[in-house]
SEMARFI-883784 format. One record per residue (C-alpha): residue number from 1; residue in one letter; x, y, z. Coordinates in steps of 0.02 Angstrom, whole numbers. Layout:
N
R, nr, rest, u, v, w
R, NUM, a, X, Y, Z $
...
END
This chain:
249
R, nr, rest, u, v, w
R, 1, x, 5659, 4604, 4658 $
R, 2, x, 5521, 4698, 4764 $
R, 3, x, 5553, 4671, 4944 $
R, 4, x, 5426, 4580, 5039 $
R, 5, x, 5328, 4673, 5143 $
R, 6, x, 5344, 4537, 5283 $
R, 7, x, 5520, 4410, 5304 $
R, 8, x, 5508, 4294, 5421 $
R, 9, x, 5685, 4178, 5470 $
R, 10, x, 5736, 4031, 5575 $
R, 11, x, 5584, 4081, 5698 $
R, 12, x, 5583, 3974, 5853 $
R, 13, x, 5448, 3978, 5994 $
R, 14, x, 5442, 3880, 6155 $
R, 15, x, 5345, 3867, 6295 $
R, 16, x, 5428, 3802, 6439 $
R, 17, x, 5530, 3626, 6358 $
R, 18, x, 5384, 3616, 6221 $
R, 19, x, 5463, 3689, 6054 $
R, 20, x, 5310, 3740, 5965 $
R, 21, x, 5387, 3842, 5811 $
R, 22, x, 5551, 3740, 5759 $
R, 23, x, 5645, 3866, 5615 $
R, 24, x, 5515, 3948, 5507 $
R, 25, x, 5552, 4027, 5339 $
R, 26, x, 5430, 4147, 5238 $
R, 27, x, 5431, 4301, 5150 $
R, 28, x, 5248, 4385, 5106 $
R, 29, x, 5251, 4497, 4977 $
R, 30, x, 5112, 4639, 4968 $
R, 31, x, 4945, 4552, 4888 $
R, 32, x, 4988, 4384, 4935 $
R, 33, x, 4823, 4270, 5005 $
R, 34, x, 4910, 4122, 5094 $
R, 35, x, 4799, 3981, 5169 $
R, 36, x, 4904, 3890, 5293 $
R, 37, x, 4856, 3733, 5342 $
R, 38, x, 4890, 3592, 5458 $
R, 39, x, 4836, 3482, 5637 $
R, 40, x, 4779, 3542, 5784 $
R, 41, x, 4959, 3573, 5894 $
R, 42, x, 5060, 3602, 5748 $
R, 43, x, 5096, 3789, 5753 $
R, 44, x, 4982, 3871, 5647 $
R, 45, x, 4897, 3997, 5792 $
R, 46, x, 5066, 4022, 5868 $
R, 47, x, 5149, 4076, 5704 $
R, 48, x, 5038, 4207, 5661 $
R, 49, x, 5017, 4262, 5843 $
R, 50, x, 5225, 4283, 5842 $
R, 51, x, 5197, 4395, 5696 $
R, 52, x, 5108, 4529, 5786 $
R, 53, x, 5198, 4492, 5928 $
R, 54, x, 5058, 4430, 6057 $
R, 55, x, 5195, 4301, 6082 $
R, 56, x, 5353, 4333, 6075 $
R, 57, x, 5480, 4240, 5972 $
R, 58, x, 5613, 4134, 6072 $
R, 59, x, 5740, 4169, 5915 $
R, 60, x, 5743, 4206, 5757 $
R, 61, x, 5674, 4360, 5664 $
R, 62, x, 5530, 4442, 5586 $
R, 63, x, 5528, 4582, 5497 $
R, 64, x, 5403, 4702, 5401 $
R, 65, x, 5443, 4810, 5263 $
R, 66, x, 5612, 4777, 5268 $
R, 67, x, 5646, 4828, 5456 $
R, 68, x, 5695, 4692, 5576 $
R, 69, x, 5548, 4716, 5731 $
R, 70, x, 5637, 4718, 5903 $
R, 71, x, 5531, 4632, 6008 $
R, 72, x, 5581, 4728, 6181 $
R, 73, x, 5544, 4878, 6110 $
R, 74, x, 5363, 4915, 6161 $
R, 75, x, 5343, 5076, 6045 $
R, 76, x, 5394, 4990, 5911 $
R, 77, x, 5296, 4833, 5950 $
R, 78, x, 5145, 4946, 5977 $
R, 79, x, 5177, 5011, 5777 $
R, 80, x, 5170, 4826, 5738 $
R, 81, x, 5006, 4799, 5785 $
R, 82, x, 4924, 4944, 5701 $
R, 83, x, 5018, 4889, 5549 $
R, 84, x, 4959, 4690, 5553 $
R, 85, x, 4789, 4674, 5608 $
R, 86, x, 4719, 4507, 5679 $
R, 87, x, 4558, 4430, 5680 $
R, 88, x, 4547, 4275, 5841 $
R, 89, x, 4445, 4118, 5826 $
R, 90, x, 4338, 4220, 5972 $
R, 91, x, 4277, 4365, 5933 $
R, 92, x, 4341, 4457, 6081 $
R, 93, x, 4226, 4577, 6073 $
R, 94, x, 4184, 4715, 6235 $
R, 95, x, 4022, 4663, 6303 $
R, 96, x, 4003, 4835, 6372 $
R, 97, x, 4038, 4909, 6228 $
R, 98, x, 3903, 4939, 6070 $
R, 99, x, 3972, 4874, 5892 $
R, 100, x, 4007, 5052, 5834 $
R, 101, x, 4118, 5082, 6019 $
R, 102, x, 4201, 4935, 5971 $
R, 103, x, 4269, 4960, 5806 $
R, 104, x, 4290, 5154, 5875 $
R, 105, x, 4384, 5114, 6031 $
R, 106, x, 4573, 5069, 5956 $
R, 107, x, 4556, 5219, 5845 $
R, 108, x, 4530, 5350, 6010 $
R, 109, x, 4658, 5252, 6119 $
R, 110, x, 4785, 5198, 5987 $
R, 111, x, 4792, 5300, 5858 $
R, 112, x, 4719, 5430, 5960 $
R, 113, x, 4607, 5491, 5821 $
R, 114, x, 4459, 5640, 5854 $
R, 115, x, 4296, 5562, 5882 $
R, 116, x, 4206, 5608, 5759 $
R, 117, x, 4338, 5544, 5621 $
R, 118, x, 4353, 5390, 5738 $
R, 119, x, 4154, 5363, 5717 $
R, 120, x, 4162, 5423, 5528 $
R, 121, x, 4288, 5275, 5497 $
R, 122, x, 4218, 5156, 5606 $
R, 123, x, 4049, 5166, 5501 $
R, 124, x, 4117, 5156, 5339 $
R, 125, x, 4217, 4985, 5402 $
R, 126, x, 4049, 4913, 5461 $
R, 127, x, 3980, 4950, 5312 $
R, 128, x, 4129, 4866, 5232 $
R, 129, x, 4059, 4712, 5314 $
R, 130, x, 3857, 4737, 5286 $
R, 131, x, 3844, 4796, 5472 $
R, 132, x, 3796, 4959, 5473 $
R, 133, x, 3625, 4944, 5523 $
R, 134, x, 3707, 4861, 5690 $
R, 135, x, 3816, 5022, 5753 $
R, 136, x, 3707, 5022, 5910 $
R, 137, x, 3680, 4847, 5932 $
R, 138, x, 3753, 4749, 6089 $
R, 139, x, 3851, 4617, 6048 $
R, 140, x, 3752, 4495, 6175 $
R, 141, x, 3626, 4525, 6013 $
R, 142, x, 3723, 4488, 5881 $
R, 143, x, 3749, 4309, 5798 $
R, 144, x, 3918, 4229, 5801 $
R, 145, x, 3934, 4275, 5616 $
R, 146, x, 3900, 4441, 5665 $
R, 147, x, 4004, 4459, 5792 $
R, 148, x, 4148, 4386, 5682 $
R, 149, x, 4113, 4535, 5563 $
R, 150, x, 4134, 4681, 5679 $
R, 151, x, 4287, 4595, 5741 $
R, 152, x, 4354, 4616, 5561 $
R, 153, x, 4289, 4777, 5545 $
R, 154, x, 4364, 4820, 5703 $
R, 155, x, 4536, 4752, 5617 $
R, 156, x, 4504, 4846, 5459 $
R, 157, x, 4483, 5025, 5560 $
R, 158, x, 4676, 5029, 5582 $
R, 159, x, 4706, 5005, 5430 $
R, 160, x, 4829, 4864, 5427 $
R, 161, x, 4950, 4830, 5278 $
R, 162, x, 4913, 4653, 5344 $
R, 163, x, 4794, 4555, 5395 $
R, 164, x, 4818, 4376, 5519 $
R, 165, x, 4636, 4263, 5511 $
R, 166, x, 4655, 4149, 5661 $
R, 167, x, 4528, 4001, 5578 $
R, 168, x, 4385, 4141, 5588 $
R, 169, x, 4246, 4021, 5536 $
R, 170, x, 4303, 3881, 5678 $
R, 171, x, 4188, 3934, 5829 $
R, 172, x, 4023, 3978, 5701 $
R, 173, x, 3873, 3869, 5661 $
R, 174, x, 3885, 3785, 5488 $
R, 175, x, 3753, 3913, 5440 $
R, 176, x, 3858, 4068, 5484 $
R, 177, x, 4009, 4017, 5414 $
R, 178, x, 3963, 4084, 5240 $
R, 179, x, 3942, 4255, 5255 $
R, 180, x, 4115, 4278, 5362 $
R, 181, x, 4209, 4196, 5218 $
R, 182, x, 4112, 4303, 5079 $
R, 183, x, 4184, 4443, 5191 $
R, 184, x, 4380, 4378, 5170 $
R, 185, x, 4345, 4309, 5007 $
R, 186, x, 4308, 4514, 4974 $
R, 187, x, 4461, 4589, 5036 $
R, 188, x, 4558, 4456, 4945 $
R, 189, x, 4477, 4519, 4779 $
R, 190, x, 4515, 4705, 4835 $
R, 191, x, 4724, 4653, 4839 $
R, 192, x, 4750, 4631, 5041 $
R, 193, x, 4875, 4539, 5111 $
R, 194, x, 4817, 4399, 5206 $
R, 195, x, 4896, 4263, 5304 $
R, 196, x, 4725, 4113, 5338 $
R, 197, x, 4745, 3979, 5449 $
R, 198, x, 4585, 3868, 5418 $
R, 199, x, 4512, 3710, 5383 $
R, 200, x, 4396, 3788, 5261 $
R, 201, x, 4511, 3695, 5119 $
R, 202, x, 4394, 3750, 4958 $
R, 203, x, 4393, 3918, 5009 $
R, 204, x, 4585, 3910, 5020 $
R, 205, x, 4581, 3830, 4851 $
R, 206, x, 4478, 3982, 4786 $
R, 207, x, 4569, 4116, 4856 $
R, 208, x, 4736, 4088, 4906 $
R, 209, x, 4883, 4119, 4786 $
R, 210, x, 4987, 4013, 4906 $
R, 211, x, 4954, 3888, 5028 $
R, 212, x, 5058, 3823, 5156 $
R, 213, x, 5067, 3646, 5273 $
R, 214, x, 5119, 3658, 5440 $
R, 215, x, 5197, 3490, 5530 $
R, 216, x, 5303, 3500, 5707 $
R, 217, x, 5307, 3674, 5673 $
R, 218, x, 5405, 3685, 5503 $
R, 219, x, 5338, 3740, 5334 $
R, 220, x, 5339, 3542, 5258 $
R, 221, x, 5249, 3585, 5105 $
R, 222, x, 5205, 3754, 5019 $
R, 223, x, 5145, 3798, 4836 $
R, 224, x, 4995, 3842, 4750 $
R, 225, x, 4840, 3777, 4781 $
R, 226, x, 4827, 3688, 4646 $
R, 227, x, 4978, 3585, 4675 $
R, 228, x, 4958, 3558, 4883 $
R, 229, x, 4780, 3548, 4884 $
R, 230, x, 4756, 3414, 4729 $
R, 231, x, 4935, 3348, 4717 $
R, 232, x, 5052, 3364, 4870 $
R, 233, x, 5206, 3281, 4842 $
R, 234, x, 5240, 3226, 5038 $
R, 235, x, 5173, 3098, 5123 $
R, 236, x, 5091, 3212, 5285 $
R, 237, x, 5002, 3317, 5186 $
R, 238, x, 4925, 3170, 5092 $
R, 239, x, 4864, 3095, 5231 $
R, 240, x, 4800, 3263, 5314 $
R, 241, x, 4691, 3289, 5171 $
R, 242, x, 4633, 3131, 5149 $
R, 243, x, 4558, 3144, 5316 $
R, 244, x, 4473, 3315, 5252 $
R, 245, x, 4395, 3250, 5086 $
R, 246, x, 4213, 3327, 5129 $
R, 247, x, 4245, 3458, 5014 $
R, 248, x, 4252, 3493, 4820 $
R, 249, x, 4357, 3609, 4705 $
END
């Protein structure tokens, strides 16, 4: 059996006496597009946030490529998150910076490339995302969508083996949400590996192989789309999507 390029087990994360994450189970094999789904509190951000490590797990382990990641290691954490790039509900953008010294500046101080290879790859990313005529744009003049792009340009310059989406449509104007998810919908056709949290449920039903529902911070339901999305067998993720029945598939 091909070993999964990530392995997650019996993850826990608390804050304080509030157990957000409460034993999670997944493995993520390369090419996978998995739409996870689920309320607001019930562990979807924090999950993928202890996968690169912004938060730390309280137990449990994750691992990538078959190597268990210690977490209080910092040079190995720092390998991590050139290896799993993450795109935020903000954009998180420098406001200081232009686009093209955005997407540059992880590539001169992480990876510590030249500067003209940095700008050479930085380009061909924003073109990636139909951006390229905004290298020298300020973000102040972008539009959310925009700004959302670069962001996953900026993710796609280090060259990740995997990618975390952090509901990337969630703070954009109905209008604008479009041409972020032709974007992902892209990369999913060119094979990444993708982990989606997002409420965008026909665009999980399009392009997710696998989609998963979140509850008290377990996986309580996961298959294909097909089955969770039209015919989930548990009662939570009924009623979730009956409360989400705006869309069509």
């Amino acid at each position: 059996m091909t070993k999964a390029l990530l392995s997650i087990q019996a993850l826990h994360k608390n804050f304080g006496a509030d157990e957000v994450l409460r034993g999670v189970d997944l493995e993520v094999q390369q090419g996978d597009r998995i739409a996870i789904l689920g309320a607001s509190g019930s562990g979807k951000s924090t999950l993928l946030r202890c996968l690169n490590f912004m938060e730390i797990p309280s137990s449990g382990s994750v691992s990538i490529g078959g190597r268990t990641i210690d977490a209080r290691n910092d040079m190995e954490l720092t390998q991590v998150r050139q290896r799993v790039g993450m795109v935020f509900q903000q954009f998180n953008l420098f406001p200081h910076m232009t686009v093209l010294g955005n997407v540059m500046e992880a590539l001169l101080t992480v990876k510590r490339m030249p500067r003209d290879a940095a700008r050479e790859l930085a380009l061909a990313e924003l073109s990636r995302v139909g951006l390229a005529d905004k290298a020298a744009a300020w973000p102040a003049r972008l539009s959310g969508g925009q700004k959302q792009r670069v962001a996953i340009a900026r993710a796609l310059a280090m060259q990740p083996e995997l990618l975390l989406f952090d509901e990337p449509t969630s703070a954009l104007d109905p209008e604008l949400v479009g041409e972020v998810l032709r974007v992902i919908r892209t990369l999913a056709d060119e094979g990444r590996t993708m982990l989606l949290v997002t409420h965008e449920l026909g665009f999980a039903y399009h392009v997710a192989n696998r989609v998963l529902f979140i509850a008290d911070g377990v996986i309580y339901e996961q298959g294909p789309p097909e089955q969770i999305l039209k015919n989930p067998a548990k009662p939570r993720t009924q009623a979730f999507l009956a409360s989400h029945r705006e869309f069509d598939f």
